[in-house]
N, C-alpha and C positions, 0 to 999 in steps of 0.2 A: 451544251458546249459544242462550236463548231468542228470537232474533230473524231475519229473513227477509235471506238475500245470494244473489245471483247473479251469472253470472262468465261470458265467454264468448258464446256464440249458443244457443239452446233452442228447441227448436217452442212454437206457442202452448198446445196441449194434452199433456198427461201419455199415456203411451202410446198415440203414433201414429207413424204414418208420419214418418220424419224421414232425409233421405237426404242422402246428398256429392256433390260438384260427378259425379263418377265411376258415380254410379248406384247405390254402396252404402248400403245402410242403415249410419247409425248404430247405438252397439249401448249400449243404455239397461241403467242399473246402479240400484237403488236400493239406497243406502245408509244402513243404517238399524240403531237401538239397539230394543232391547225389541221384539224381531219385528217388527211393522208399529205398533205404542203408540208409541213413542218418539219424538224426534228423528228424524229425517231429509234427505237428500239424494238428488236426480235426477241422475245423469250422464251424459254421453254420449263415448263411447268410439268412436273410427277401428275397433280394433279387439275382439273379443270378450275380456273380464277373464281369462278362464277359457285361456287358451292355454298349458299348463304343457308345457316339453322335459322338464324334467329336476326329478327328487328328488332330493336329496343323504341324509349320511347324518345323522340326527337325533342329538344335544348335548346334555345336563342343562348348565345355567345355573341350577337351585336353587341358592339360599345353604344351606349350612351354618351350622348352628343351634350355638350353645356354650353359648346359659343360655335353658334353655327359660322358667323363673319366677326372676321378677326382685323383688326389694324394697331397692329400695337405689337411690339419687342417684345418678349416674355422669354422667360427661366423657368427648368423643371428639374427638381433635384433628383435626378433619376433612382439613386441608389437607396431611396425612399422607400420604393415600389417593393412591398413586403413579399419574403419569399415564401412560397409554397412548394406543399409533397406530390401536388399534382400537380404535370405540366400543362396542359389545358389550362386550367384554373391560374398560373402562375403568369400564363400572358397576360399583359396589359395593353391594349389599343389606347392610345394619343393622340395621333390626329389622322385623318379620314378624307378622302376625297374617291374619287370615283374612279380612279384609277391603282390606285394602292393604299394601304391601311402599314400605318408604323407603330411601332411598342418595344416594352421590355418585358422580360420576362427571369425570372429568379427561381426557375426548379430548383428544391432540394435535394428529390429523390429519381431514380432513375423509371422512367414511363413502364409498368405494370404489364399497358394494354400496346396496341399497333396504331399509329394516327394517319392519317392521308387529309391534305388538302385539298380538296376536288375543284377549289376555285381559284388559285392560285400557284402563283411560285414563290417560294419562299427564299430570302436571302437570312441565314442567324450569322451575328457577328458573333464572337465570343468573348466577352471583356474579362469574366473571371470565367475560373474551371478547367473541365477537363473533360476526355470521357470518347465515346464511340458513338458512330452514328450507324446502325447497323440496316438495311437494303435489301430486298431481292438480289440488288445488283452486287453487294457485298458489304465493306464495311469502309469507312473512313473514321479515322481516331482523328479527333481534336481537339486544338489546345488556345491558350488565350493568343489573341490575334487573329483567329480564323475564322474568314466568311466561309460560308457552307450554302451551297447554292443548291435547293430540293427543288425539281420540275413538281409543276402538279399534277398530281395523280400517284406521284412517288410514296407506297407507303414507306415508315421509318419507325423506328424505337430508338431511343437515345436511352444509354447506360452512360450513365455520370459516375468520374471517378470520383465527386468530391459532392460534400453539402452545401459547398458555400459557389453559388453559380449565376454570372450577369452577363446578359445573351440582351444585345439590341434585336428587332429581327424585323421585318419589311415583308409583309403580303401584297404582289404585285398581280393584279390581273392582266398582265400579258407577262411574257418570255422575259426574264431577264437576263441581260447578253454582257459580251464583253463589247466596248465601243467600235463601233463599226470603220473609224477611221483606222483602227488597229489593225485591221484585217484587210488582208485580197481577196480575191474575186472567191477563191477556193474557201477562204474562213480560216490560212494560219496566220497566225499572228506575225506583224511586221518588224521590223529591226528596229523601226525608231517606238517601238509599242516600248511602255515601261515594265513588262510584264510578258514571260511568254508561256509557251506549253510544257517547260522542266518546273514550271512553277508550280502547278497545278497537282494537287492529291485525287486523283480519281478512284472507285473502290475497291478494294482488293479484298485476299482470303474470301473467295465465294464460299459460301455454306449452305449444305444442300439439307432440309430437313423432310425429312419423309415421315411428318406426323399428322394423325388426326386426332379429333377430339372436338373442342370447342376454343375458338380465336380468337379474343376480342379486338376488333377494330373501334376505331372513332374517327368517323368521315366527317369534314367539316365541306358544309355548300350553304350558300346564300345565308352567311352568318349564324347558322345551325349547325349545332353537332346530330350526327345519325348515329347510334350506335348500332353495330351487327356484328355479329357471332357468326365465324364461317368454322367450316367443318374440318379444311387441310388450313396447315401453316402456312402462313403468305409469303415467308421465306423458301417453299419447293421447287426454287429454279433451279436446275445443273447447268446453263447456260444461255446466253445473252451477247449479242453483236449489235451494234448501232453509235448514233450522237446523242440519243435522250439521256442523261445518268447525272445523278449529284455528285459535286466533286466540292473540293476546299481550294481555297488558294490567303497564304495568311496574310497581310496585311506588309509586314517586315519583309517583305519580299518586292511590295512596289520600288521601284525603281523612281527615284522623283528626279524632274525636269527642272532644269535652272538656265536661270539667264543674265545678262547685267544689271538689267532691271525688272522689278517688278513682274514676275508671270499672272497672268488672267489663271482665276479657279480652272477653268476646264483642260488644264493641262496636269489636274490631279486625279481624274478622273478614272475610273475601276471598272464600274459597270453602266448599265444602262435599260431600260426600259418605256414602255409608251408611255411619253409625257410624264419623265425624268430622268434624272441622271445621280449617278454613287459616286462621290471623292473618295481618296484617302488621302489625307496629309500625314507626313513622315518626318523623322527626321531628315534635315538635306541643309544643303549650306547654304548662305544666301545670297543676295544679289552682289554681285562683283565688280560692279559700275562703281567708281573711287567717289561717287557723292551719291551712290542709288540709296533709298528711303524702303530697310527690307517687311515693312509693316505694309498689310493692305492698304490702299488708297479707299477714301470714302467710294461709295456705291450704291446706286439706287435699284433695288431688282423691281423693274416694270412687266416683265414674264415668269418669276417664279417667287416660290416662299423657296426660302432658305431654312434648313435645319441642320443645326452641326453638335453631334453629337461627341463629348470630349472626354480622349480614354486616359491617354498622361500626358505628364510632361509640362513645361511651362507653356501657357498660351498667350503668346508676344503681342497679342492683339486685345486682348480682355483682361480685365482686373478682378478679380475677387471669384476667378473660375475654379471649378474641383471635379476632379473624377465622376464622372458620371453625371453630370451635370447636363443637362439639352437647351437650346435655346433654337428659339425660330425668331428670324424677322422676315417678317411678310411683305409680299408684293405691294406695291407703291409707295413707302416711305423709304428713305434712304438710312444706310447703317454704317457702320465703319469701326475703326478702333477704340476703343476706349478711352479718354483723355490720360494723356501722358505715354501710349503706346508707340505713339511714333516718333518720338523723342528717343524712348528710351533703346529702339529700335537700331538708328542710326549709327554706325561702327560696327553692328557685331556681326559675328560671321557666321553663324550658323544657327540653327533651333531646334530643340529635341522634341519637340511637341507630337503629339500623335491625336490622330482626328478623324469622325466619318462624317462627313456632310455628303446630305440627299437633298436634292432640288427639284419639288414638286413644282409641275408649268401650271398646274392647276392648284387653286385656294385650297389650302387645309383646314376641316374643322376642328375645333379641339373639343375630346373628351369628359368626361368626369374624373376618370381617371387622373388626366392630365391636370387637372385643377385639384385636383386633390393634393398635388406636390409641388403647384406653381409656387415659383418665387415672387412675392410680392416686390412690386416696383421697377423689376428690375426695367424697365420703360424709360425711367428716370437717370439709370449710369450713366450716361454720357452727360447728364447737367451738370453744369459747374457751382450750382447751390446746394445741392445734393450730398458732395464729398464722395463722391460714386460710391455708395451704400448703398445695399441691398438686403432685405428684410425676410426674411421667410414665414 
């Protein structure tokens, strides 16, 4: 996130002397994206990062690929996706392309071990639940409706308040940012942005743990888990200053953009990443042109798949939609409302609908996973022989 937090106690100067009541130096970490280019973080550790006991033995956690090339509309009953006690095991990968990997995930119990990403950044929605995301940098509590944006390399533990827990989540291999037109030259967010920096939960209550023993971590790299056992807690920062850090920002917070007629998708826009982009649709009123039509207009996407992932609310544009439902329509066929959508659309003044659509620029594959919970037909809603049915 483009702006300056710190946490904790820090020397006045960047690599110096900086010692403990005890005589030891602290042991300064720079954490940082794009080599030394990037974002960044200073940290300071009790003990050395680098104190590894023990390698376990390394896991494939690839998804399994079932339709490499797709042309075809499809439904995935998300809430499907069985939950499990361990969070690792509880993700599920959907669909895959070269630049980010998307899924659900249904912990029931709060993570045991420490996890780090090493190859990504991770975005979790939170559709159900509860709980804390607990950091080096400190802690962020979340609740239903919040993204949670982990840089990689970020390790984390999530303590869930509750058993019953449905997390969308997005592995991105690059930065994922807030949209660049939001921002000036400096990185604060601008006035006409739907979203600013009071919005933003960044982490608080640092905790300083001064323990040793044995740690288990679970690094995940090139679709492998590593497991290793380090000897201090991963949590022994007393302090921290920079831009690199995980923060929340909930959903119920966008601010949505209207107009008399009809707005284009990319004015719903959240976040962003290489080759894609995050909506959220919110509730908001709707067009106010005295003949506007407030249903999408048909559309053909010839540079992206479309997935829109649906949390509540009535969906003005689809028939037979439910909580947790996903659908993709992919790049080169055209998509649009559902018959009878823009009909019914016509007069009304506002929509309570709530919604995450991600637009990969690049084809998605879909998983086993992912077929595993397809809805059959749904390719077919929009024919008029049909009775827009859809079969599971």
């Amino acid at each position: 996130m483009p702006f300056y937090h710190r946490a904790g106690k820090i020397p006045a100067k960047r690599h110096v002397v900086f010692r403990q009541s005890n005589g030891k130096l602290y042991q300064e970490e720079l954490v940082a994206s794009q080599g030394f280019s990037g974002m960044s973080s200073l940290v300071y550790h009790l003990y050395p990062p680098t104190q590894v006991k023990q390698v376990g033995t390394p896991y494939s956690v690839k998804p399994k690929i079932a339709v490499e090339t797709n042309m075809r509309n499809v439904s995935f009953n998300g809430f499907e996706i069985p939950a499990e006690s361990d969070y690792i095991k509880s993700r599920k990968t959907l669909f895959v392309n070269n630049d980010m990997q998307i899924g659900l995930a249904a912990p029931s119990k709060s993570t045991s071990y420490f996890y780090k990403n090493a190859e990504a950044d991770e975005l979790l929605f939170i559709h159900k639940g509860e709980g804390t995301l607990h950091t080096m940098f400190g802690s962020i509590p979340f609740e239903y409706g919040d993204y949670i944006v982990i840089p990689k390399g970020t390790v984390y533990k999530l303590e869930l308040s509750t058993s019953d827990n449905r997390f969308l989540f997005i592995e991105s291999f690059s930065a994922i940012q807030t949209p660049k037109r939001y921002r000036n030259e400096f990185g604060q967010l601008l006035e006409h942005s739907p979203f600013c920096e009071r919005d933003i939960k960044v982490p608080e209550n640092l905790v300083t743990y001064d323990e040793l023993g044995a740690f288990d971590l679970r690094i995940k790299k090139q679709g492998t888990i590593f497991p290793y056992i380090y000897e201090n807690h991963p949590f022994d920062v007393v302090g921290w200053d920079g831009y690199e850090f995980p923060y929340a920002f909930n959903i119920k917070n966008f601010e949505p953009i209207t107009g008399r007629i009809h707005m284009p998708p990319p004015i719903h826009q959240n976040f962003e990443g290489r080759n894609f982009v995050v909506c959220s649709f919110v509730p908001r009123l709707y067009d106010y042109h005295p003949e506007a039509i407030p249903a999408p207009y048909h559309h053909s996407n010839v540079d992206s798949d479309e997935i829109l992932y649906y949390v509540e609310g009535d969906f003005m544009s689809r028939n037979n939609i439910q909580r947790g439902q996903i659908t993709l329509h992919p790049s080169g066929i055209p998509h649009g409302p559902h018959p009878g959508a823009i009909e019914r659309s016509i007069g009304k003044k506002e929509t309570n609908e709530m919604a995450v659509m991600i637009d990969p620029f690049n084809p998605v594959m879909l998983t086993e996973d992912a077929m595993n919970i397809n809805i059959k037909e749904y390719y077919q809603s929009w024919s008029s022989t049909t009775k827009n049915a859809v079969t599971v």
